[in-house]
C-alpha positions as semicolon CSV with decimal commas, in nm:
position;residue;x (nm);y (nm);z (nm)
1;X;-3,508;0,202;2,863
2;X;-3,321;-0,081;3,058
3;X;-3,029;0,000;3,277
4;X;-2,675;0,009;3,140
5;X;-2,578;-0,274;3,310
6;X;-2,809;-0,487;3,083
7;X;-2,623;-0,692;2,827
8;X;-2,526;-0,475;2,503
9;X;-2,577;-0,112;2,734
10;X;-2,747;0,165;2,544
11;X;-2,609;0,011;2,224
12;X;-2,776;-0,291;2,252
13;X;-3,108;-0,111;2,409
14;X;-3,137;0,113;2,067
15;X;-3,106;-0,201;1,852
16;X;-3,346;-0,353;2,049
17;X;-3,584;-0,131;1,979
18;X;-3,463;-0,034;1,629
19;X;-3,528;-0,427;1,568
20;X;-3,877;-0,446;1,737
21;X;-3,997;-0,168;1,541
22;X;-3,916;-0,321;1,216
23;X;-4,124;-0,631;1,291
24;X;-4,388;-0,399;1,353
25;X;-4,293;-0,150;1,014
26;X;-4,239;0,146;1,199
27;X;-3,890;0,273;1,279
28;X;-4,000;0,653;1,328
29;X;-4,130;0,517;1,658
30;X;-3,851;0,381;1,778
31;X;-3,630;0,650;1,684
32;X;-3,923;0,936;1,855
33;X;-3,880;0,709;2,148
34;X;-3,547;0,683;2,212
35;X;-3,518;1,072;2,156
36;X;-3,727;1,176;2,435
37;X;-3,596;0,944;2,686
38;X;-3,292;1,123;2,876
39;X;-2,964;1,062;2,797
40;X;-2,728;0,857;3,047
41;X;-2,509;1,028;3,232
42;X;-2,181;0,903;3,380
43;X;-2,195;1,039;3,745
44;X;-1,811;1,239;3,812
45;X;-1,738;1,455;4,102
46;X;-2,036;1,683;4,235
47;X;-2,011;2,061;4,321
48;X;-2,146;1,999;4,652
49;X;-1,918;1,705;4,748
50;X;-1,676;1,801;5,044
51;X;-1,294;1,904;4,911
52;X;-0,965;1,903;5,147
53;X;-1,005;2,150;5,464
54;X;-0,921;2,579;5,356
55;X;-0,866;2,759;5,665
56;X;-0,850;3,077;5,467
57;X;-1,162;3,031;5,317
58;X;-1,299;2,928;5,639
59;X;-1,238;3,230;5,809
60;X;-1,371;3,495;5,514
61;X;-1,693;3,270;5,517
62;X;-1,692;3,299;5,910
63;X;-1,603;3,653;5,892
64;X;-1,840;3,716;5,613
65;X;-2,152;3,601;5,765
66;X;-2,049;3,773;6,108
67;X;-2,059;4,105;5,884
68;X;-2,370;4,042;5,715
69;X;-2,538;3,936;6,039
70;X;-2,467;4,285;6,214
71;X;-2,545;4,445;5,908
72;X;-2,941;4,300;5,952
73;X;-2,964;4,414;6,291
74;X;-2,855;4,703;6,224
75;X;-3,035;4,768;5,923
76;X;-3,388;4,647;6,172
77;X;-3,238;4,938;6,382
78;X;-3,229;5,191;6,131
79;X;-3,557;5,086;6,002
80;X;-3,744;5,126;6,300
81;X;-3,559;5,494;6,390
82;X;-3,599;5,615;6,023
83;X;-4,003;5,518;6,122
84;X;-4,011;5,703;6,442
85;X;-3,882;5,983;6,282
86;X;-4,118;6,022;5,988
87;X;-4,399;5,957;6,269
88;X;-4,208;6,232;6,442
89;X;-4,187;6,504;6,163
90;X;-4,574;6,385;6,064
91;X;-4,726;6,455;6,443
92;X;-4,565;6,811;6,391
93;X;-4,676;6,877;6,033
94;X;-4,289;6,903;5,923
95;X;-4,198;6,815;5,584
96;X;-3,863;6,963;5,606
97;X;-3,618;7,037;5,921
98;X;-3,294;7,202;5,913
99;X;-3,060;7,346;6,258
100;X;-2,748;7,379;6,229
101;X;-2,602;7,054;6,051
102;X;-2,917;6,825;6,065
103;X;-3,120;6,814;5,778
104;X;-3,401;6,628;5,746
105;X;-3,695;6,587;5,456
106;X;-3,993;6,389;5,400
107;X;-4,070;6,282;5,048
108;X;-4,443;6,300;4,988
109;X;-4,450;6,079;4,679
110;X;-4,248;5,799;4,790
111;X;-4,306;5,849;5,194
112;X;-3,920;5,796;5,248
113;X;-3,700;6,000;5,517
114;X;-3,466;6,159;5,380
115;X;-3,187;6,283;5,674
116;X;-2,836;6,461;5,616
117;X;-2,590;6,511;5,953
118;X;-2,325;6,700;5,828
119;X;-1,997;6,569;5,981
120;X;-1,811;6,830;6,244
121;X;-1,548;6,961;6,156
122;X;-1,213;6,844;6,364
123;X;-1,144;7,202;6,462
124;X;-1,486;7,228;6,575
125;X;-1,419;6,910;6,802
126;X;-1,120;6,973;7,019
C-alpha cells in the first residue's frame, strides 16, 4: 500500500485497487489483499514518552530499588550460609539438630535446610 500522504489516502489506495482488480475480473483479490496488509495507525502519545518531573515517585522508585538491591545481597548471603550449613550437618551425618532454641533439619527429598531460632524471650534478655 502507498503512504497516506498519497493523493486520495487509504480511500483512494482501496479504490485503486478495487478498480485494478476489476479490469482484471477478480475483486476477491483485491479485497484478500487489502485485508492482510496492516491497518494505519495514527501515532498519539507513547507510554514510554517522558511526562512532567514526580518527586514522590522519584523517591519510592529510588527507595525501591535501594530495598531490592540489599535484599539480593543479602539473599547471596543467606544462600551461601544455608550451603555451609547443610555441608556442615552432612560432614557430621546430622539430619536433624536441636539445643536449646536452634533447630535445624535437612530434608532428604528436596535437599533444603530447614532452620528454626526461636526468638528469646525479653525476660530472658535483661
Amino acid at each position: 500500500m502507498t503512504s497516506n500522504a498519497t493523493k486520495g489516502g487509504v480511500i483512494g489506495e482501496i479504490n485503486r485497487k478495487l478498480a485494478e482488480s476489476k479490469k482484471k475480473g477478480d475483486a476477491d483479490v483485491a479485497v484478500t489483499a487489502l485485508a492482510e496488509e496492516p491497518p494505519v495507525s495514527v501515532q498519539g502519545e507513547l507510554p514510554t514518552m517522558e511526562t512532567e518531573r514526580d518527586e514522590e515517585i522519584i523517591r519510592a522508585a529510588e527507595a525501591y530499588v535501594q530495598a531490592r538491591d540489599e535484599r539480593m545481597k543479602l539473599t547471596k548471603i543467606e544462600v551461601e550460609w544455608r550451603e555451609f550449613l547443610q555441608a556442615l550437618m552432612n560432614s557430621k551425618g546430622l539430619k536433624h539438630y536441636k539445643y536449646e532454641r536452634v533447630e535445624v533439619d535437612i530434608v532428604v527429598a528436596e535437599e533444603k535446610v530447614k532452620v528454626k531460632v526461636a526468638k528469646q524471650e525479653e525476660d530472658e534478655e535483661e
